[in-house]
C-alpha positions as CSV (number, residue, x, y, z in Angstrom):
1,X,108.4,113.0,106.8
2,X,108.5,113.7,110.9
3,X,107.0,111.2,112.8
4,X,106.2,111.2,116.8
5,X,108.8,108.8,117.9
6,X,108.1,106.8,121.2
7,X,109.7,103.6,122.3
8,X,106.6,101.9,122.4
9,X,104.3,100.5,119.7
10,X,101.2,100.9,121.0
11,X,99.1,103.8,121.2
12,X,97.5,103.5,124.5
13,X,100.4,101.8,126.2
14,X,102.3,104.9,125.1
15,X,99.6,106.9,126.4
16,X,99.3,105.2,129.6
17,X,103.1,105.5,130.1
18,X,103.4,108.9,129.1
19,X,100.7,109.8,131.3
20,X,102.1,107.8,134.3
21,X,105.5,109.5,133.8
22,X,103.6,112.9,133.9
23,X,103.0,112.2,137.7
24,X,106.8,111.1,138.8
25,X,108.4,114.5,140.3
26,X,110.8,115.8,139.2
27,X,111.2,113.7,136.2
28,X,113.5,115.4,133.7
29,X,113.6,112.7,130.9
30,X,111.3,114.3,128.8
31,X,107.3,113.3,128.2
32,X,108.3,112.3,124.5
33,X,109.9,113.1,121.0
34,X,108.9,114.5,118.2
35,X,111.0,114.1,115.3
36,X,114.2,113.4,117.6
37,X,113.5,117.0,119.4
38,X,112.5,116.1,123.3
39,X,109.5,117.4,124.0
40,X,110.1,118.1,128.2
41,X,107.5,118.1,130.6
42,X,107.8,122.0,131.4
43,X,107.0,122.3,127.9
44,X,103.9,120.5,127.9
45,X,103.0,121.9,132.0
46,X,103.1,125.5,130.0
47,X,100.9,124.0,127.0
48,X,97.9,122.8,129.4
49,X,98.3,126.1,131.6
50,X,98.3,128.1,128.5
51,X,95.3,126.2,126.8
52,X,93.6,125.4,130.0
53,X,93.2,121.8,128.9
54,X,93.7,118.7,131.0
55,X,91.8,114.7,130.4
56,X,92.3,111.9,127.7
57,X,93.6,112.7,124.6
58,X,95.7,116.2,125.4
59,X,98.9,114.6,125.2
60,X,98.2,113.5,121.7
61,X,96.9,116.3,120.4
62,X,100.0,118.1,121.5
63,X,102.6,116.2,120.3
64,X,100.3,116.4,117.0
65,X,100.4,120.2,116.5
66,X,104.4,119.8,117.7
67,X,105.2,117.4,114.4
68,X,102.7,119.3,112.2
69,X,104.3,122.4,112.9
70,X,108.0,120.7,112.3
71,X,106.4,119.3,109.0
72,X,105.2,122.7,107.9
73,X,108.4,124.5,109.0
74,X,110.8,122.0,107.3
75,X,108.8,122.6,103.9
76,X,109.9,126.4,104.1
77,X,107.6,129.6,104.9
78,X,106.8,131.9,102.7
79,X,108.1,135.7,103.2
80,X,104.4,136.7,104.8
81,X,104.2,133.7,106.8
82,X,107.5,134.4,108.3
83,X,106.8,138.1,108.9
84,X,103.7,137.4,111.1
85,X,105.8,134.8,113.1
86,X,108.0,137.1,114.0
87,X,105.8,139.8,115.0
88,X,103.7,137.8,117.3
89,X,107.1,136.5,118.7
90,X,108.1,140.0,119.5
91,X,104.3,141.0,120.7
92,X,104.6,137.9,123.0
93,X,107.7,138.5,124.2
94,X,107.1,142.6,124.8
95,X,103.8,141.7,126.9
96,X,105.0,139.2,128.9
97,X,107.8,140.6,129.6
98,X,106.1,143.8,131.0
99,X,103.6,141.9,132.6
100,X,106.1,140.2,135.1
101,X,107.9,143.7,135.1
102,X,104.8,145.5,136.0
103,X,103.7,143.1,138.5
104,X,106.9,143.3,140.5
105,X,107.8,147.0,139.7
106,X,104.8,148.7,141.7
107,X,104.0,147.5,145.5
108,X,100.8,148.5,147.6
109,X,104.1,150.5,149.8
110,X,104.6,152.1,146.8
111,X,100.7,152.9,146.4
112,X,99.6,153.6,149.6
113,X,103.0,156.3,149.9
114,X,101.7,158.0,145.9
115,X,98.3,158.3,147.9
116,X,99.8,160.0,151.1
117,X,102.2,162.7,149.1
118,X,99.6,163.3,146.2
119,X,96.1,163.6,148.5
120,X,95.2,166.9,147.1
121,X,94.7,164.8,143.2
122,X,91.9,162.8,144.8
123,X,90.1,166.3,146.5
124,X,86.6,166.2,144.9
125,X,84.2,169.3,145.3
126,X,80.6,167.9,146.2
127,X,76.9,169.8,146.0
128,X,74.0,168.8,147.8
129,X,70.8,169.9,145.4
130,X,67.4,168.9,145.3
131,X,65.6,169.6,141.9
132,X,62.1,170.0,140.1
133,X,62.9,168.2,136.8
134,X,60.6,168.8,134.0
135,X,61.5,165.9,131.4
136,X,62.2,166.6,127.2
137,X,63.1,164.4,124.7
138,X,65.4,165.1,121.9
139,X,63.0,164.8,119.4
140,X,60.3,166.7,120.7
141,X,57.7,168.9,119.1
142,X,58.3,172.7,119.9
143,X,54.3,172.7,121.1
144,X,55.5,170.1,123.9
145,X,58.7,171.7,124.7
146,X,57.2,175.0,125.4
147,X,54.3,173.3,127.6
148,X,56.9,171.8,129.7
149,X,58.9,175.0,130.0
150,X,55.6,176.4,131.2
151,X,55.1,173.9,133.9
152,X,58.6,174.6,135.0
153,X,58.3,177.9,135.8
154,X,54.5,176.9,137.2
155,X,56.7,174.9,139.8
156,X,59.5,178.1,140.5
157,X,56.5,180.3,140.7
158,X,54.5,178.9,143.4
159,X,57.9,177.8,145.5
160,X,59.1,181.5,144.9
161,X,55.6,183.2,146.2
162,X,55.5,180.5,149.3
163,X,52.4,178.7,148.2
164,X,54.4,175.6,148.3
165,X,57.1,175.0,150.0
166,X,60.5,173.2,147.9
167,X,59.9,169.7,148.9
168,X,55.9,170.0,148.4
169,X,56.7,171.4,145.3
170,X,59.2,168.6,143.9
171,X,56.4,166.0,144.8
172,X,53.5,168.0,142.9
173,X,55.5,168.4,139.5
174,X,58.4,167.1,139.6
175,X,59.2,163.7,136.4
176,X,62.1,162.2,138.9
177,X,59.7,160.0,140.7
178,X,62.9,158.5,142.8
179,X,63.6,161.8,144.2
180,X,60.5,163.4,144.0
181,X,59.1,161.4,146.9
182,X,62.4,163.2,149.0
183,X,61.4,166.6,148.2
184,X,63.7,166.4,145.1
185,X,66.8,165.7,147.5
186,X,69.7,164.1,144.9
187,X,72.0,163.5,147.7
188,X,75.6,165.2,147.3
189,X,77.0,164.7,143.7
190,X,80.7,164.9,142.4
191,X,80.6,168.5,140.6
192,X,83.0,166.7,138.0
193,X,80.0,164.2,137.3
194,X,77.3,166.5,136.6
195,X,75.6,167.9,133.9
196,X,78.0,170.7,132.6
197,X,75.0,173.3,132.6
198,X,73.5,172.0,135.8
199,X,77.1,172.1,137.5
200,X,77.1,175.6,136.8
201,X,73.9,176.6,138.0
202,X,74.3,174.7,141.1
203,X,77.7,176.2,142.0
204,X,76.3,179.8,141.7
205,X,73.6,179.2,144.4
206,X,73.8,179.6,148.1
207,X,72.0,177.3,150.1
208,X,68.5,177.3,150.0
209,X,68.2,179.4,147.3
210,X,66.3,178.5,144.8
211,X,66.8,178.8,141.1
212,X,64.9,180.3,138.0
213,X,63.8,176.9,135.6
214,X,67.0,176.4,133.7
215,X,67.8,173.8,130.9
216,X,69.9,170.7,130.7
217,X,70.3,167.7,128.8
218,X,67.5,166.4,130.8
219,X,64.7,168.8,130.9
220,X,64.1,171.9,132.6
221,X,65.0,172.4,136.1
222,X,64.1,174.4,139.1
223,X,67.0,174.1,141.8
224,X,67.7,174.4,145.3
225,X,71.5,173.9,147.1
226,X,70.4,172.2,150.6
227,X,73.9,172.8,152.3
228,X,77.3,174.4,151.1
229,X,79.7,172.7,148.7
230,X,82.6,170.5,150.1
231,X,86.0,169.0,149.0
232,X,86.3,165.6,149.6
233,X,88.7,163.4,149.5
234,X,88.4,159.4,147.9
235,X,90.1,157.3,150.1
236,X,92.9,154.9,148.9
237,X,91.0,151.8,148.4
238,X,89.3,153.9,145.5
239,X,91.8,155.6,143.7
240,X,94.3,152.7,144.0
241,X,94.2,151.2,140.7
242,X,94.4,154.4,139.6
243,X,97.7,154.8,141.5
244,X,99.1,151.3,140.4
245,X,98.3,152.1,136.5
246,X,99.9,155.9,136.7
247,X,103.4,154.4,138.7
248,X,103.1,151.4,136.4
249,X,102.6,153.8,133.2
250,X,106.1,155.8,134.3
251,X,108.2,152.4,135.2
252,X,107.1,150.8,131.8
253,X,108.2,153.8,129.9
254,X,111.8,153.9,132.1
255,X,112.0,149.9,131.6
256,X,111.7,150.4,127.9
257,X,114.4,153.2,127.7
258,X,116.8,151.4,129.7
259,X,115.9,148.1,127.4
260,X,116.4,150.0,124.2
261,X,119.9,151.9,125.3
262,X,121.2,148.1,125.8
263,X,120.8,147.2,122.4
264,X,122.7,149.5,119.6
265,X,120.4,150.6,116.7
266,X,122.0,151.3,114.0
267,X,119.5,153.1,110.9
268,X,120.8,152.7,107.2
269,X,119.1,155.0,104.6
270,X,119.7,153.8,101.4
């Protein structure tokens, strides 16, 4: 049977002892044994790093799972047992190993130069609408839906006679309370972002015109284009984790060719 072997009898002397020798620099002796296999003190560093564990009692339960783990393994695995070990050893070692390559492989140089050759991938066209929105709900009655419609086109009517002007309008009928109070005004919008159906509409207006009650996903809306569309672009501190996981995407996939040409693979059919 394995036992934790330690030159000392006691249990807390060993503990104190081990515990003292934990603190001398540089110490290279080992923190303890189990079953004649040093147990060294990077090993046990990595185990309270790795299980974020630290105060009385971690050094014992360490050396615990160490001489269980010997007992178990000494007994013999079973075929399944043995299989799973091995595949988290390999998913361990795959992930670490591209995480330190990853972390070292793309630089902010290396971002901020992606960002400088490749501006025109973070253009965005912008709109700046202001809307009448007449809300509906998924489930709601035909009777309702046509009401609403009706009180949509209430709203285009009176802006397109003049009896009220857009922004009078918006505050008179409009369900967006938040922009309502604005005249409607949304602010400018990433045409990307948008409702599909409302990011069409809105493209084919000019500013200030206003459009026929149309509807979206949201309800019916009445819209007005307050000042031509735009491209902008998002500046790098945006769009640089974007950067870092596209250049780290193409060195990982490199990394891993060059790794697997190293290593002969050699398929037998039977």
């Amino acid at each position: 049977m394995n036992t934790i072997a330690i030159e000392h009898s006691s249990v807390r002397a060993v503990r104190a002892a081990l515990e003292a020798l934990l603190l001398l620099p540089g110490c290279d002796r080992g923190v303890a044994s189990v079953d004649g296999r040093i147990i060294t003190r990077e090993q046990f560093d990595a185990f309270l790093a790795e299980r974020r564990m630290q105060g009385e009692g971690v050094l014992d339960a360490f050396l615990e799972r160490e001489a269980l783990a010997d007992a178990i393994e000494e007994q013999g695995l079973d075929p399944r047992t043995q299989a799973e070990l091995n595949e988290l050893k390999k998913d361990l070692l795959i992930n670490r190993y591209f995480e330190r390559f990853l972390a070292q492989s793309v630089s902010d140089e290396d971002v901020a130069r992606y960002y400088d050759e490749h501006k025109s991938e973070f253009e965005e066209r912008e709109i700046h609408p202001a809307h009448i929105l007449i809300r509906t709900r998924k489930r709601m009655q035909p009777v309702e839906r046509e009401a609403q419609r009706t009180k949509a086109f209430e709203a285009y009517s009176k802006v397109h006679s003049g009896l009220l002007d857009f922004k009078a309008a918006a505050k008179q009928y409009s369900d967006d309370r938040q922009t309502a109070e604005r005249g409607g005004d949304l602010g400018w919008l990433n045409l990307q972002g948008l409702d599909p159906v409302f990011a069409e509409r809105a493209r084919g207006l000019e500013p200030n015109q206003v459009s026929e009650p149309f509807e979206s996903a949201f309800g019916f809306h009445v819209l007005q284009v307050l000042e031509p569309t735009r491209t902008v672009t998002r500046p790098l501190a945006a769009v640089s984790g974007l950067i870092r996981q596209k250049l780290g995407t193409e060195a990982k996939r490199v990394e891993r060719a060059r790794l697997l040409e190293s290593v002969p693979i050699e398929k037998r059919v039977p």
